[in-house]
N, C-alpha and C positions, 0 to 999 in steps of 0.2 A: 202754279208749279207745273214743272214738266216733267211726264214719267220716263224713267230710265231702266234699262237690263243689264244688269252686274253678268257677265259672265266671267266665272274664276278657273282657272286650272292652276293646282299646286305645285311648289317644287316638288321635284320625288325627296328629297331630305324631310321635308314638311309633309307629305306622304306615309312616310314611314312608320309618321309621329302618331298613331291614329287612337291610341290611348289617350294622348293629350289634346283631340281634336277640340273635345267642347270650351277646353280654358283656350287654346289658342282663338277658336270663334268669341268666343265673350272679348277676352281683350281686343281684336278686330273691331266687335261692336263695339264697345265703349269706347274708340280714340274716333270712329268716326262720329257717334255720338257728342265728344270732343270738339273734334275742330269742322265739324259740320253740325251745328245743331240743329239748321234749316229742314235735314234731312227727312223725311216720313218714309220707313220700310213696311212695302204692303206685304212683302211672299218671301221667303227664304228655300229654299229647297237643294237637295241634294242630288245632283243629274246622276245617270249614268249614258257614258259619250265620252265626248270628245273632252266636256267640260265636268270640272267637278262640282259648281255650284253655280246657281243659278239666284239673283235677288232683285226682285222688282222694287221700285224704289222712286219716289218724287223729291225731288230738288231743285232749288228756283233759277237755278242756270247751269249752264254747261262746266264752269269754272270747279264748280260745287262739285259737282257731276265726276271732274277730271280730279277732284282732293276723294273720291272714293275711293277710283280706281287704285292711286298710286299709295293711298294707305292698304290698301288690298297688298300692291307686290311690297311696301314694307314689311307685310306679316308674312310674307312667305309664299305670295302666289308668284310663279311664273310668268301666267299670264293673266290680267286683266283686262278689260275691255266694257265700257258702260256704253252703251247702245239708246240712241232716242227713241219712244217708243210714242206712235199716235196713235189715238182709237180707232178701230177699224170704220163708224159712222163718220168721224172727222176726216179720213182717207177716202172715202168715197164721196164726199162735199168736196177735197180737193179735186179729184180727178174730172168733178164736174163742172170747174172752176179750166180749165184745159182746153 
């Protein structure tokens, strides 16, 4: 499995909503739950930046990877973007590979 970085920014409509944040995050969870069951989330976290949410996350291809994101801007994010992430020991086996 390859670990990936959820980065989320909300619409400001979805913004708004911040009463209704935790049922909006549940049902988020449960469709990728859904139609990604391969999925394992190690970290969820709530930034403050540029992004509003941050979720590390293994999944066994990029395909997978790309069914995150785009349930993400179905629920209301603006912008999502899932990021391939390697271990910093595995990155310095690569460089030495160079």
């Amino acid at each position: 499995m390859q670990t990936y970085i959820l980065l989320t920014k909300l619409s400001p409509e979805v913004s708004r909503q911040m009463k209704d944040r935790e049922k909006l995050g549940h049902n988020w969870f449960e469709q990728v739950k859904e139609k990604c069951p391969d999925v394992k989330f190690i970290a969820h976290y709530a930034i403050l930046g540029q992004y509003d949410f941050i979720d590390i996350y293994e999944a066994p291809d990029a395909e997978t990877a790309a069914k995150v994101s785009i349930i993400s801007q179905a629920n209301g994010a603006f912008h999502a973007e899932s990021l391939a992430a390697i271990p910093y020991k595995r990155f310095l086996e690569l460089t030495e590979e160079i």
